[in-house]
DRENDO-1510 file (C-alpha; in Angstrom, 1 decimal, always signed):
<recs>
REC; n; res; u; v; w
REC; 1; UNK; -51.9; -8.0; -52.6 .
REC; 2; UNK; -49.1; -6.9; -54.9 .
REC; 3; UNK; -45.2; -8.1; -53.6 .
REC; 4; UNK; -42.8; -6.4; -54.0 .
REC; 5; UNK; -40.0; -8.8; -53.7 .
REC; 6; UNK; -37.4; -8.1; -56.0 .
REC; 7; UNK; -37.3; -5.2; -54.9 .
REC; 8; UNK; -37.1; -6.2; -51.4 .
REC; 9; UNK; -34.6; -8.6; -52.2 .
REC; 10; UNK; -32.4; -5.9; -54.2 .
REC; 11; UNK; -32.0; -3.7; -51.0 .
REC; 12; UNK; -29.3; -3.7; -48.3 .
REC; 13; UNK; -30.5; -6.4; -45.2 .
REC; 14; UNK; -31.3; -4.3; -42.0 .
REC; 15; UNK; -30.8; -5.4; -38.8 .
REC; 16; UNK; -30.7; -3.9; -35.2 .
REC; 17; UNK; -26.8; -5.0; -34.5 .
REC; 18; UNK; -25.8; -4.0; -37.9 .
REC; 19; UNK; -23.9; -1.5; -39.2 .
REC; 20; UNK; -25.3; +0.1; -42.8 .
REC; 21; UNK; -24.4; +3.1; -44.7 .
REC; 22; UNK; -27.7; +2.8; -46.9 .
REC; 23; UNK; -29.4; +6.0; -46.5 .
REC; 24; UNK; -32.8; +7.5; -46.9 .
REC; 25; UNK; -31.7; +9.4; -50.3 .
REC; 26; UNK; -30.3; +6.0; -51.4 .
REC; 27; UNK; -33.5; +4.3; -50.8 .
REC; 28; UNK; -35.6; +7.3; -52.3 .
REC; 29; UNK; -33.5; +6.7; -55.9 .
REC; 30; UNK; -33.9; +3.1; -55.7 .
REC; 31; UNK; -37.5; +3.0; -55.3 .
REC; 32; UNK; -38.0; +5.8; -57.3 .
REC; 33; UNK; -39.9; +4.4; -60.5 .
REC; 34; UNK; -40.3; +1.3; -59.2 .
REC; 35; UNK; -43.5; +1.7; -56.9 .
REC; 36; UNK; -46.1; +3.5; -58.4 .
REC; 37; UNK; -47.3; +7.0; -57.4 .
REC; 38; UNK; -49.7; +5.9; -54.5 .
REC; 39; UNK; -47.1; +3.5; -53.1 .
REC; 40; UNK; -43.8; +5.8; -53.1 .
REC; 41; UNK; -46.9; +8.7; -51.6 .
REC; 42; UNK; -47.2; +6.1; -48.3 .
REC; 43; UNK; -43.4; +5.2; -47.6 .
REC; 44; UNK; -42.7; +9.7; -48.0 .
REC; 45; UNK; -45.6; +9.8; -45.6 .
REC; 46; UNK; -44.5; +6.8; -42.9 .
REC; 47; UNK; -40.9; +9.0; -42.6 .
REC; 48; UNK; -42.2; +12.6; -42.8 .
REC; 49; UNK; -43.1; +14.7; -39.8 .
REC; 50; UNK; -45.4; +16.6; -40.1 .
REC; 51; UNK; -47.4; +14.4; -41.3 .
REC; 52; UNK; -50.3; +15.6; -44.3 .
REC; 53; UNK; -53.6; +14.5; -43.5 .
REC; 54; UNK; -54.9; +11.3; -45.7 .
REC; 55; UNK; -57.9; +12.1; -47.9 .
REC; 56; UNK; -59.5; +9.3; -46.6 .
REC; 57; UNK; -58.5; +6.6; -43.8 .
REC; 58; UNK; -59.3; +4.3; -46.1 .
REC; 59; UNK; -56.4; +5.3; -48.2 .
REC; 60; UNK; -54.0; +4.9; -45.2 .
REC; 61; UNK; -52.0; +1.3; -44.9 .
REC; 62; UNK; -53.0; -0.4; -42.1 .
REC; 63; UNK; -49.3; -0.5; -41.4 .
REC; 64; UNK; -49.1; +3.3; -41.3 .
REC; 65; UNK; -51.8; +3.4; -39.1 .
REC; 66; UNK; -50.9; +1.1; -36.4 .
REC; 67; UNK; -47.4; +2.5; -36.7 .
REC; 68; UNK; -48.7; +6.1; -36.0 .
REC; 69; UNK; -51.0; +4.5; -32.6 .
REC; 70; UNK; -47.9; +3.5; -31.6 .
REC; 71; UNK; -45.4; +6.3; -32.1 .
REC; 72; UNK; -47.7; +8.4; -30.7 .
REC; 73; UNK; -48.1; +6.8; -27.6 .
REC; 74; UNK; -44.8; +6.3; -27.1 .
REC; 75; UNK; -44.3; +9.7; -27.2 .
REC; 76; UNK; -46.7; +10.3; -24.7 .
REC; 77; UNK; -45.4; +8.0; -22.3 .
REC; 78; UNK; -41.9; +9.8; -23.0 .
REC; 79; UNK; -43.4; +13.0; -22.5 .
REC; 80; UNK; -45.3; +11.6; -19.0 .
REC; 81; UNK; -42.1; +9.6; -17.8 .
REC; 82; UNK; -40.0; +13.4; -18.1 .
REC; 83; UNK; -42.7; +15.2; -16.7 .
REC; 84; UNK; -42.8; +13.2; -13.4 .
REC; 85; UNK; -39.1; +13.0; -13.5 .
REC; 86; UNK; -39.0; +16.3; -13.6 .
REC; 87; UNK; -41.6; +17.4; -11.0 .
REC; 88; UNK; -42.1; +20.0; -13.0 .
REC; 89; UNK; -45.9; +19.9; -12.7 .
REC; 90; UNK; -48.8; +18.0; -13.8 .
REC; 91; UNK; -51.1; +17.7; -16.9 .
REC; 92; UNK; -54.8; +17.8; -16.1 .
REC; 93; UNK; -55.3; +14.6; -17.9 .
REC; 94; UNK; -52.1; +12.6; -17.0 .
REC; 95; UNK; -53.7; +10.5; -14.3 .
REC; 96; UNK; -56.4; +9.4; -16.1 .
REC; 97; UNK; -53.5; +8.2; -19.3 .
REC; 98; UNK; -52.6; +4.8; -19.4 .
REC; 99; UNK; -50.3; +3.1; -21.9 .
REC; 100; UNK; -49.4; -0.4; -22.4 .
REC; 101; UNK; -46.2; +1.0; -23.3 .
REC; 102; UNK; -45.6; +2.3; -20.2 .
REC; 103; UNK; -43.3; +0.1; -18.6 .
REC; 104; UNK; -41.0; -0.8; -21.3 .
REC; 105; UNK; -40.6; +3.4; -22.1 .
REC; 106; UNK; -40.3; +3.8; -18.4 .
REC; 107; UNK; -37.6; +1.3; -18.5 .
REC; 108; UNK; -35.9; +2.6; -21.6 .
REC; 109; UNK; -35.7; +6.1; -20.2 .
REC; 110; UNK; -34.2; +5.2; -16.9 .
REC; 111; UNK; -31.2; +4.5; -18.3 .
REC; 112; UNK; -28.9; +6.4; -16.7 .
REC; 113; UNK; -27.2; +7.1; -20.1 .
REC; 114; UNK; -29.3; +9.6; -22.4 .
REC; 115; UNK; -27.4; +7.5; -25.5 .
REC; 116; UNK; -28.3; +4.3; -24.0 .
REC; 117; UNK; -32.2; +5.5; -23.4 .
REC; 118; UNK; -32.2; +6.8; -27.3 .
REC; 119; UNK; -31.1; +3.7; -28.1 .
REC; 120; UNK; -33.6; +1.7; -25.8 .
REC; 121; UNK; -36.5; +3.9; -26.7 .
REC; 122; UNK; -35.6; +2.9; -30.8 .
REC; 123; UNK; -35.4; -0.8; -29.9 .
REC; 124; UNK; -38.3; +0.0; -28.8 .
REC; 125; UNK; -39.2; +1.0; -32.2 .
REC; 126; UNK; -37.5; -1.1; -33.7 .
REC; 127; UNK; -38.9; -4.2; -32.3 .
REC; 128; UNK; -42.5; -3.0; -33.0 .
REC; 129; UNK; -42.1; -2.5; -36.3 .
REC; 130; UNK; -40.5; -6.0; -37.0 .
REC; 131; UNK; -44.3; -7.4; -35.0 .
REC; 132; UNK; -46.1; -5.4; -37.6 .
REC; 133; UNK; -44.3; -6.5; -41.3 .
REC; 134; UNK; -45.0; -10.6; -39.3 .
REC; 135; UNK; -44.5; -12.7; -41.8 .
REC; 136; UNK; -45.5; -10.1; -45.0 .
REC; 137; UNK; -41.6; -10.6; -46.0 .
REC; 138; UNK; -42.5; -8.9; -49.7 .
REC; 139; UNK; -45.7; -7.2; -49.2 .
REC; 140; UNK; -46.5; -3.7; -48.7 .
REC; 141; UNK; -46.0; -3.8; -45.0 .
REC; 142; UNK; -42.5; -5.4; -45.1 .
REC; 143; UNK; -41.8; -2.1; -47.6 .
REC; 144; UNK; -43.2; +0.4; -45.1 .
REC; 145; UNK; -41.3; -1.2; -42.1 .
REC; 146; UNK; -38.1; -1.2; -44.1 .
REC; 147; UNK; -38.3; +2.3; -44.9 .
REC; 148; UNK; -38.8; +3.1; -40.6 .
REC; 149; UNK; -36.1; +0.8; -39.9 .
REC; 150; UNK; -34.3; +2.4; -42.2 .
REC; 151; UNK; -34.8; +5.9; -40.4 .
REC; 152; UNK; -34.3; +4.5; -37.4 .
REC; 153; UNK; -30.2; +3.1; -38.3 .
REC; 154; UNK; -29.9; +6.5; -40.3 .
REC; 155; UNK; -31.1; +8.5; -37.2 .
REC; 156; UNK; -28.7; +6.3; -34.6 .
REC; 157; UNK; -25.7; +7.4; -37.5 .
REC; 158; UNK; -25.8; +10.8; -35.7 .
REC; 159; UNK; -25.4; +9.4; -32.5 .
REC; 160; UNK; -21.5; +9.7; -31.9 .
REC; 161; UNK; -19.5; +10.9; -28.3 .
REC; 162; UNK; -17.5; +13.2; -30.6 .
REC; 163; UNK; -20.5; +14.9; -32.1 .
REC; 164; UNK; -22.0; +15.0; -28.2 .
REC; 165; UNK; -19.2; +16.6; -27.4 .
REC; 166; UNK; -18.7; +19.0; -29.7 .
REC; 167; UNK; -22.8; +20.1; -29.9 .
REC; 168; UNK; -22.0; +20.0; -25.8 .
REC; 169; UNK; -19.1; +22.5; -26.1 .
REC; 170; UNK; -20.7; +24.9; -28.2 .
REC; 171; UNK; -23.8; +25.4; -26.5 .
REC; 172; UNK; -22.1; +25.6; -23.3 .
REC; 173; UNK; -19.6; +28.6; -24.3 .
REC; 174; UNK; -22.8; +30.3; -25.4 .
REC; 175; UNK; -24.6; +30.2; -22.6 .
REC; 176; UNK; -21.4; +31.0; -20.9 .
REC; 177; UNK; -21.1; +34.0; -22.9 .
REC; 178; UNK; -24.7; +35.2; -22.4 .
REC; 179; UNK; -24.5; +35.2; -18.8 .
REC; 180; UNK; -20.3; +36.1; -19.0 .
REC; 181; UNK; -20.8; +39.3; -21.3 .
REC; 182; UNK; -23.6; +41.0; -19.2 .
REC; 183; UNK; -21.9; +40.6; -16.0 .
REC; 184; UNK; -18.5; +42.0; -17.6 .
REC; 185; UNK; -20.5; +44.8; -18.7 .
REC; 186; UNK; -21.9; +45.6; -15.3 .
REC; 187; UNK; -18.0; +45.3; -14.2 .
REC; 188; UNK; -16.8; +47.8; -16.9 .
REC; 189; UNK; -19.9; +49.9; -15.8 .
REC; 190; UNK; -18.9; +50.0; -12.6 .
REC; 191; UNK; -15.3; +50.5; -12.9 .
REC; 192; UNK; -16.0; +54.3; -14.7 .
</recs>
C-alpha cells in the first residue's frame, strides 16, 4: 500500500467545527504532480458529478465505492423523506425501500431550519466518511476522504443568510413579475 504521508501531513487539518479557506483549486495544485496519473484520476472522480463509468470495478478504490453506496442512499432517503412530506404521491417501489440511513436522514431533514437540515444531512456525510479513512491516516483512503471532506467545508462556504437572502429576493421579484406583468397587461387591455 503506498502512503502518502507527507503529503497528507503538508495539507491544511480539516475538521467539522473548523473554519478553512483551503479550497478545491488549492488542493488540485498541490496534489498536482505529486500523485501519479491513476491516483489524481480517483480523487477528480470521488468529487465529480456526473460521475464516468470505471473501466473496470476493479479499478475503483474500495473507498470510492463504499462512499458512492452511501451517497446514493442517502439521497434516496432524502428524496423519500420529501416525497412523504410532501404528499405529493407515491413511487411504485418506495414501500418496498428500506435504508439503514433512514432515521438519521429522517432526523436531519426535520429540522425545521433548511440551513440546519443542510448541515445535518453533511454531518451526516461528514461522519461517514471519517468511519471509512479508520485508522488509514496516510493511505489512499485517508486521501480520498480528505478530498470529500474538503468538498463538503467548500460546499457549507456558500451557505451564508446574506446570500439566502439575496438568492431569496431575486427569485421572488421574478416570480412576482411573471405573474405582476400579465395581470397589468390584462388591466391595460381592459382599460382601452
Amino acid at each position: 500500500m503506498q502512503s502518502y504521508w507527507y503529503l497528507l501531513s503538508s495539507l491544511p487539518t480539516l475538521s467539522w467545527d473548523g473554519e478553512t479557506s483551503y479550497t478545491l483549486d488549492a488542493f488540485w495544485a498541490d496534489v498536482d504532480g505529486r500523485v501519479d496519473a491513476k491516483v489524481y484520476d480517483a480523487l477528480k472522480r470521488a468529487v465529480d458529478v456526473p460521475r464516468e463509468p470505471w473501466a473496470t470495478e476493479a479499478q475503483k478504490p474500495q473507498l470510492i465505492g463504499d462512499w458512492h453506496h452511501f451517497e446514493a442512499a442517502l439521497r434516496w432517503d432524502m428524496e423519500a423523506f420529501r416525497i412523504a412530506a410532501a404528499s405529493t404521491g407515491e413511487r411504485a417501489d418506495l414501500p418496498h425501500y428500506v435504508s439503514v440511513l433512514t432515521p438519521a436522514a429522517k432526523e436531519a431533514l426535520s429540522q425545521a431550519n433548511p440551513l440546519e437540515a443542510e448541515l445535518s444531512i453533511d454531518k451526516l456525510r461528514w461522519d461517514y466518511i471519517e468511519r471509512l479513512v479508520g485508522v488509514n491516516s496516510f493511505s489512499l483512503a485517508a486521501l480520498l476522504g480528505y478530498v470529500l471532506q474538503l468538498q463538503i467545508k467548500e460546499r457549507q462556504g456558500f451557505f451564508s443568510k446574506e446570500l439566502g437572502r439575496s438568492t431569496f429576493d431575486r427569485v421572488f421579484k421574478a416570480l412576482q413579475e411573471q405573474v405582476i406583468s400579465p395581470a397589468r397587461r390584462v388591466a391595460e387591455d381592459a382599460h382601452e
